[in-house]
N, C-alpha and C positions, 0 to 999 in steps of 0.2 A: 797682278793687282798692284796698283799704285802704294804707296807708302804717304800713310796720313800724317800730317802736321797740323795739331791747333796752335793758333798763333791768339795767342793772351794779349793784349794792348789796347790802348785806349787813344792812344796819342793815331786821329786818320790818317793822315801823309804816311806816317813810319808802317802802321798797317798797309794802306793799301801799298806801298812800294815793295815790303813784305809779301804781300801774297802776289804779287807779278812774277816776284824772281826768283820765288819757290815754284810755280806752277812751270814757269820757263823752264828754269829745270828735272822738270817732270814729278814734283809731288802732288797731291791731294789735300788741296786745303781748307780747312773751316776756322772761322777769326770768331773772337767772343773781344769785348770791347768794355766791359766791367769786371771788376774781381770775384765782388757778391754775385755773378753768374758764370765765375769760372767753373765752379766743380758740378755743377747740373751741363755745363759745355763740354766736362770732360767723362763725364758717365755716357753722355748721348752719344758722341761724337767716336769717342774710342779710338784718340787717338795714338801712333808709336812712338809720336815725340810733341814736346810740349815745348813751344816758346813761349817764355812769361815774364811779361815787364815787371820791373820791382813794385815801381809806383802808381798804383792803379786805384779808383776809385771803389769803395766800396770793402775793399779786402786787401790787402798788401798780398804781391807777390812770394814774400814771404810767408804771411798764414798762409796762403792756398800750397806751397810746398811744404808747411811742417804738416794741417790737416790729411794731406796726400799722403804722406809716408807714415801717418799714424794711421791711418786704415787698410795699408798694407798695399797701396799703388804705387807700383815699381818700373811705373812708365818715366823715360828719359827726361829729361828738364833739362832745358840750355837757360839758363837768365839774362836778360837783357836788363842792362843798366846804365843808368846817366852816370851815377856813383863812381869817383875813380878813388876812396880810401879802401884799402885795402880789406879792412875789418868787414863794410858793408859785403866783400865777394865773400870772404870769408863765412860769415853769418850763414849766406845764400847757400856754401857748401856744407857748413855742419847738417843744416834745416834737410839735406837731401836733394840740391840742386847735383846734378852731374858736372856742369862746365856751365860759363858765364862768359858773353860780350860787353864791354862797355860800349857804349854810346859818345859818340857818335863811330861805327863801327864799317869798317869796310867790305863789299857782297862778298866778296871771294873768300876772307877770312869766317865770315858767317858760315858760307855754304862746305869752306872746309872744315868747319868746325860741325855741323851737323851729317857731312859725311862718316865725320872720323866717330862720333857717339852712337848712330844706326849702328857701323861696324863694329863696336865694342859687344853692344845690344845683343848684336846677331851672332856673338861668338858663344855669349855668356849663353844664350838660349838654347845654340843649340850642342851646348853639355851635357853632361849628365850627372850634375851636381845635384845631392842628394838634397830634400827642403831642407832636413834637419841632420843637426852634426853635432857631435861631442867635443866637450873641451874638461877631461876632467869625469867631474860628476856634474858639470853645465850642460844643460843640451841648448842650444841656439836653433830656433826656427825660421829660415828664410821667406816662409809666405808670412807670417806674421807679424814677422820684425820685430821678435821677442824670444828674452834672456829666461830659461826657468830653472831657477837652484833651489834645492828644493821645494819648498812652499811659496818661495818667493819667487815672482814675475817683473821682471826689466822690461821696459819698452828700448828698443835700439833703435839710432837712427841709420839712415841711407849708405852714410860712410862709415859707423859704428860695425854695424852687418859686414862691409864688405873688407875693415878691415881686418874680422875676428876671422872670415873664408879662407885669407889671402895667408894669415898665419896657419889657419887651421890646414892649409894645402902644402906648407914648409916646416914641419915640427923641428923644433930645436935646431933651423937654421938660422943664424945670424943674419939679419935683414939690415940693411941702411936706414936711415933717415930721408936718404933721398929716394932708394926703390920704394919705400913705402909709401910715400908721396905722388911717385911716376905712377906705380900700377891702382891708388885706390883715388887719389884726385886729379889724375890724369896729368900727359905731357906737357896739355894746356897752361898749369896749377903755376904760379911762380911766386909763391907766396913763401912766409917762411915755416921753418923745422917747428916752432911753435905751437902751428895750428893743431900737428901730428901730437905732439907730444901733450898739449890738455885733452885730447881725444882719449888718448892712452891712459892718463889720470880717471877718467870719467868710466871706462872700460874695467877699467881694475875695480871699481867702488861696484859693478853690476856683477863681475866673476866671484867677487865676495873677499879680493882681496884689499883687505882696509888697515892692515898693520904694517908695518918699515917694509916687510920683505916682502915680495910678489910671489904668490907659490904660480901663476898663472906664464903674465906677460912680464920676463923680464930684463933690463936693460943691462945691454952691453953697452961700459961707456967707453965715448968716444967713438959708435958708431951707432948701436940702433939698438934694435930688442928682438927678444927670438922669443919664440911658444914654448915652452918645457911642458915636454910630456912625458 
């Protein structure tokens, strides 16, 4: 069975040259061409990866990947963007984007950029990572995308989840600043230590740590942060 791509855009040339040379190379594809019809394109359609231009009429690319990861849709996102300030890629990966193209962008880099995120897909899936996991007296639920401490419910996002896994799989190892960048916003990411590190701020206020000290996630300086368990 072919492997589906919707292709989100509105701009026709970029579309239709998009779906020649995804089908050339053997995927299955179906194009939506509005934002405000992106997410009834991607209930129907069902697709394993999603390209979606930022600026599209109707919806921003953007709402359509924060409403996606708030309903607990865990299908892949590349972004395609005119945008070359940093912040804007930025944005698009807090929101739950996986990886991003600027525009004007070349096939090859495309096509090995959606190579390399199916392969990721197809690793994570076929795990056997449990939905829900412990951090503490936190339980983290992976189909939900949601923090529960006691009475209280966090909503997490895309990179929030995957960061809290990726500690949750290394207890009280000392992690880089840069491995956690490699494994959770990919090799693609060339952005800075930054982005990691207000995630981390944002992550601690959800685990319930809100005082100087982190009983949770805490930093090693001069390199990164470990999970204490």
């Amino acid at each position: 069975m072919k492997t589906k791509i919707l292709i989100i855009e509105d701009d026709p040339h970029i579309l239709l040259g998009l779906e020649e040379i995804l089908k050339s190379d053997g995927f299955e594809i179906a194009v939506c061409n509005r934002g405000d019809h992106a997410l009834c394109a991607i209930n129907k359609e069902m697709p394993q990866l999603i390209l979606l231009d930022v600026m599209l009429p109707g919806l921003s690319g953007y709402d359509i990947c924060k409403q996606l990861r708030a309903k607990g849709n865990t299908t892949p996102i590349l972004m395609l963007t005119a945008k070359g300030q940093e912040m804007d890629k930025v944005i698009g990966l807090d929101l739950g984007a996986d990886d991003y193209v600027t525009k004007p962008f070349g096939l090859r880099e495309l096509l090995a950029r959606i190579h390399a995120l199916l392969r990721r897909t197809s690793v994570k899936e076929s795990g056997n990572e449990d939905a829900q996991f412990q951090i503490g007296s936190v339980t983290i639920d992976s189909k939900t995308f949601q923090l529960r401490r006691g009475k209280t419910v966090e909503e997490l996002t895309a990179k929030e989840l995957k960061l809290l896994r990726f500690f949750y799989d290394h207890p009280n190892e000392v992690l880089s600043r840069d491995r956690l960048l490699n494994e959770v916003w990919g090799y693609e990411y060339f952005g800075t230590t930054r982005t990691l590190d207000q995630v981390i701020v944002q992550l601690r206020k959800k685990l319930g740590d809100n005082g100087t000290t982190s009983k949770h996630l805490v930093t090693v300086h001069g390199v990164g942060y470990k999970l204490q368990r």
